[in-house]
C-alpha positions as CSV (number, residue, x, y, z in Angstrom):
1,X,40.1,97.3,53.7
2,X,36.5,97.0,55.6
3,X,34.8,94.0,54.6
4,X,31.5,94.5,52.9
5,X,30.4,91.0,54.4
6,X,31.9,89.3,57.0
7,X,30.4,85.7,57.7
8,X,32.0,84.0,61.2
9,X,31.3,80.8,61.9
10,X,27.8,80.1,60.8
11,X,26.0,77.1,61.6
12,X,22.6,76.6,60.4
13,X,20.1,73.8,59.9
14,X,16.5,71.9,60.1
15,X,15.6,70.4,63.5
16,X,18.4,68.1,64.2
17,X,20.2,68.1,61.5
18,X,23.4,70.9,60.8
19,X,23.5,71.9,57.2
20,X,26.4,73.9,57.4
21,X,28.8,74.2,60.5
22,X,31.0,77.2,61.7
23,X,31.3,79.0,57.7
24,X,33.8,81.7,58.0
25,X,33.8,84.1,54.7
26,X,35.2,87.5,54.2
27,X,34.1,89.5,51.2
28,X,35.8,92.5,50.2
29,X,34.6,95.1,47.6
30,X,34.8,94.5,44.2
31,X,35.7,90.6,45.3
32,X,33.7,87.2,43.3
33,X,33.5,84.2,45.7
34,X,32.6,81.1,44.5
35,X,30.6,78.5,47.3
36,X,31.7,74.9,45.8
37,X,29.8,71.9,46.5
38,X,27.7,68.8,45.3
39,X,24.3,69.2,45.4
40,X,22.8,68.8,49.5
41,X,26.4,70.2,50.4
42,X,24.5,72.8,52.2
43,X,25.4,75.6,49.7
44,X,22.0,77.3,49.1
45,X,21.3,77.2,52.9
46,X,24.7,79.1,53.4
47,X,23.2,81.7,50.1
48,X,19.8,81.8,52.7
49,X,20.8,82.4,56.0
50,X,23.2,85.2,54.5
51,X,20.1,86.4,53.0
52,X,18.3,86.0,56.5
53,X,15.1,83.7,54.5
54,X,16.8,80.9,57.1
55,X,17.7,81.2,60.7
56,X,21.2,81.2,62.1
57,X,21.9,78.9,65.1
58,X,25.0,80.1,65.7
59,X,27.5,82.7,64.4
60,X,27.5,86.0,63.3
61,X,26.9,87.7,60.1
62,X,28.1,91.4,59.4
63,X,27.3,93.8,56.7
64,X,29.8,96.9,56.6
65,X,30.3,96.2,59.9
66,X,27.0,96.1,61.2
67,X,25.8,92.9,62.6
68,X,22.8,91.4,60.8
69,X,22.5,88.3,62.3
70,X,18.6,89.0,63.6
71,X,17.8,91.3,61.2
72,X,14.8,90.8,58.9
73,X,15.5,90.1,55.3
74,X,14.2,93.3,53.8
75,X,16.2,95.0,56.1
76,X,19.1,93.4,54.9
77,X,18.4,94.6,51.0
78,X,18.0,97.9,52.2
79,X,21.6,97.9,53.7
80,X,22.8,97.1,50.3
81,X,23.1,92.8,50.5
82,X,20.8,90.9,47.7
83,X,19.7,87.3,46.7
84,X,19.1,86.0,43.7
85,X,17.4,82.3,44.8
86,X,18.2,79.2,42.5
87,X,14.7,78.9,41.0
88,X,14.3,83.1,40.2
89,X,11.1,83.4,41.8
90,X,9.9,85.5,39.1
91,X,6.2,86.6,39.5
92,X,4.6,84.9,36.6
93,X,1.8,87.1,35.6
94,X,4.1,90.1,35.8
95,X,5.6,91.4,33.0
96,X,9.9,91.6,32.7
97,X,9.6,95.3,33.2
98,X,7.2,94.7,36.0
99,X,9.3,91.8,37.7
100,X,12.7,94.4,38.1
101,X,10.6,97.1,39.2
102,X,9.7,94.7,42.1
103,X,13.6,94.8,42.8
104,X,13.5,98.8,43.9
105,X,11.0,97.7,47.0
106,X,13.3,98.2,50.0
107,X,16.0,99.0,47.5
108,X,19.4,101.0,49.2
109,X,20.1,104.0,47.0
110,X,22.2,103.7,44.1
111,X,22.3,104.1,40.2
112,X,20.8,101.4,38.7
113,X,17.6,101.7,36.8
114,X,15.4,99.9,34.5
115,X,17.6,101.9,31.9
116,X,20.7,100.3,33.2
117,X,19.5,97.2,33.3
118,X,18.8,97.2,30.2
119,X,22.1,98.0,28.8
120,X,23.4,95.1,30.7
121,X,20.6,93.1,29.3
122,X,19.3,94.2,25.9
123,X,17.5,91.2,25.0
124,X,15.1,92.4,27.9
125,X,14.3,95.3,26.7
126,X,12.8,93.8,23.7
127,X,11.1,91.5,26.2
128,X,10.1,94.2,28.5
129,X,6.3,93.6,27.9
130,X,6.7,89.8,28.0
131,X,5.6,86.9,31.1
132,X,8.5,84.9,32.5
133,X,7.0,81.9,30.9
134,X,7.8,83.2,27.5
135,X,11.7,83.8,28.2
136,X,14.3,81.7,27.3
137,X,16.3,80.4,30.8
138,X,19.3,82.8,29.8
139,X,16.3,85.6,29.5
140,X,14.4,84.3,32.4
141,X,17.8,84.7,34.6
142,X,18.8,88.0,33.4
143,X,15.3,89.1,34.9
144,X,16.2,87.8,38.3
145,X,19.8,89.2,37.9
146,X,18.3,92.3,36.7
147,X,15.9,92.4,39.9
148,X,18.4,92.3,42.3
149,X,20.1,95.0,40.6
150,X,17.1,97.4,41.1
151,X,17.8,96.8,44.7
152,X,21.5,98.3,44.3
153,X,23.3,96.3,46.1
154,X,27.0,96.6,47.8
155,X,27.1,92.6,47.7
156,X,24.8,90.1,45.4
157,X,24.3,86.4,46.6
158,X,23.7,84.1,43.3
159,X,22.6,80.7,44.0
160,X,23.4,78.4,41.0
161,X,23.5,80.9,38.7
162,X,24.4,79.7,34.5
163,X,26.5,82.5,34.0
164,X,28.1,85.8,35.5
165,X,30.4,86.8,33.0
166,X,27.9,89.4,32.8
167,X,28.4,91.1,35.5
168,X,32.4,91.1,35.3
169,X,32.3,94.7,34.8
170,X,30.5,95.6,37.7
171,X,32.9,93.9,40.1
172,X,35.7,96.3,38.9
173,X,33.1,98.6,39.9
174,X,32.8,97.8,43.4
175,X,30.7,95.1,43.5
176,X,31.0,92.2,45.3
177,X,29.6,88.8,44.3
178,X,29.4,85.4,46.1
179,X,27.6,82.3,44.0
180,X,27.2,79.1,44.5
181,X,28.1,76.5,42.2
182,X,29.2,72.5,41.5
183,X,32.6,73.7,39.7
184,X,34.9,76.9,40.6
185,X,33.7,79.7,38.1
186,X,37.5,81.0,36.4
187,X,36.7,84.5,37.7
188,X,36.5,83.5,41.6
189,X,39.1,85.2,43.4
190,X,38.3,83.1,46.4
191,X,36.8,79.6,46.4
192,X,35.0,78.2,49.5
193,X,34.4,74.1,49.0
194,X,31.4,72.6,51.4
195,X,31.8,69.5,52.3
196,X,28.9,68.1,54.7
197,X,28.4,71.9,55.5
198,X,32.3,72.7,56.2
199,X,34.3,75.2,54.3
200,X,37.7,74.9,53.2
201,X,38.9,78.4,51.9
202,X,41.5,78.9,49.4
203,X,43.1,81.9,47.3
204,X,42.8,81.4,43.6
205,X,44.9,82.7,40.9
206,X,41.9,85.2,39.9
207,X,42.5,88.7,40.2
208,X,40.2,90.2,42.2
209,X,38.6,93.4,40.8
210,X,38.8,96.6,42.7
């Protein structure tokens, strides 16, 4: 099978300093990888050069087998690849309903909609009117989860997120997830440990859902 994503060797950094070296990773569809590291093990950089918020000094990174290694980060959501950044980035004086609709800027086709999301999320519904400041931190991430949804992507990056058992369903759907975290999540099919910006890759007991 194609993979969706196909990272080879990435190296990355600021100024002098390599924050992660030569990362090979090769999602699949319907596949959850978990990035493994303590904090400052370059994890979120890996998340945001993927992304393309971060510039690649060497390596290659391929979406459905088109290289995206220059490409602009919009460009990249629009091809079907989506972050969802550690801290949320929510727009605070927007309201939930207003914060996912930001997700369909740039969006690739696909069926999710505000209706959708809300089926996955039905707290946020009630919520729909509210500011991120008035969500609980499980509320507050289903609104950045929710976001990147709207974009309708074939792969979502998580960075550090509290919980994807959420989403379990939509991986037997097709889609594929990579998130970063300090412990292996039970669902990772794949596990990828960073250690001073290395990966060590190893097959897990988790079935992978196609």
């Amino acid at each position: 099978m194609n993979a969706v994503l196909e990272v080879t060797a990435l190296s990355a950094g600021y100024g002098e300093t390599r924050a992660i070296r030569a990362v090979t990773i090769r999602a699949e569809q319907g596949e959850h990888h978990a990035i493994v590291g303590t904090p400052g093990s370059g994890k979120s950089t890996l998340l945001r050069t993927i992304a393309g918020l971060h510039p690649a000094s060497n390596g290659t990174i391929r979406l459905n087998d088109i290289d995206i290694t220059r490409e602009r980060p919009e460009w990249r959501k629009a091809r079907g690849l989506c972050l969802m950044p550690q801290d949320h980035r929510l727009f605070t004086s927007l309201t939930v309903e207003e914060n996912l609709q930001v997700g369909t800027h740039w969006a690739a086709s696909g069926p999710w909609t505000l209706g959708r999301v809300y089926e996955l999320y039905p707290s946020l519904k009630e919520k729909r009117r509210a500011l991120p400041g008035e969500l609980t931190p499980g509320e507050h991430q289903a609104t950045a989860i929710g976001r990147a949804l709207m974009a309708n992507p074939r792969i979502l990056l998580l960075d550090e997120p509290s919980d994807v058992e959420s989403l379990d369903g939509l991986t037997e759907e097709g889609l594929a997830i990579v998130v970063t975290t300090e412990e292996a999540p039970d669902g990772a099919g794949w596990v990828h440990r960073l250690v001073d910006g290395a990966a060590t890759t190893t097959r897990t007991a988790a079935r992978c859902r196609r």
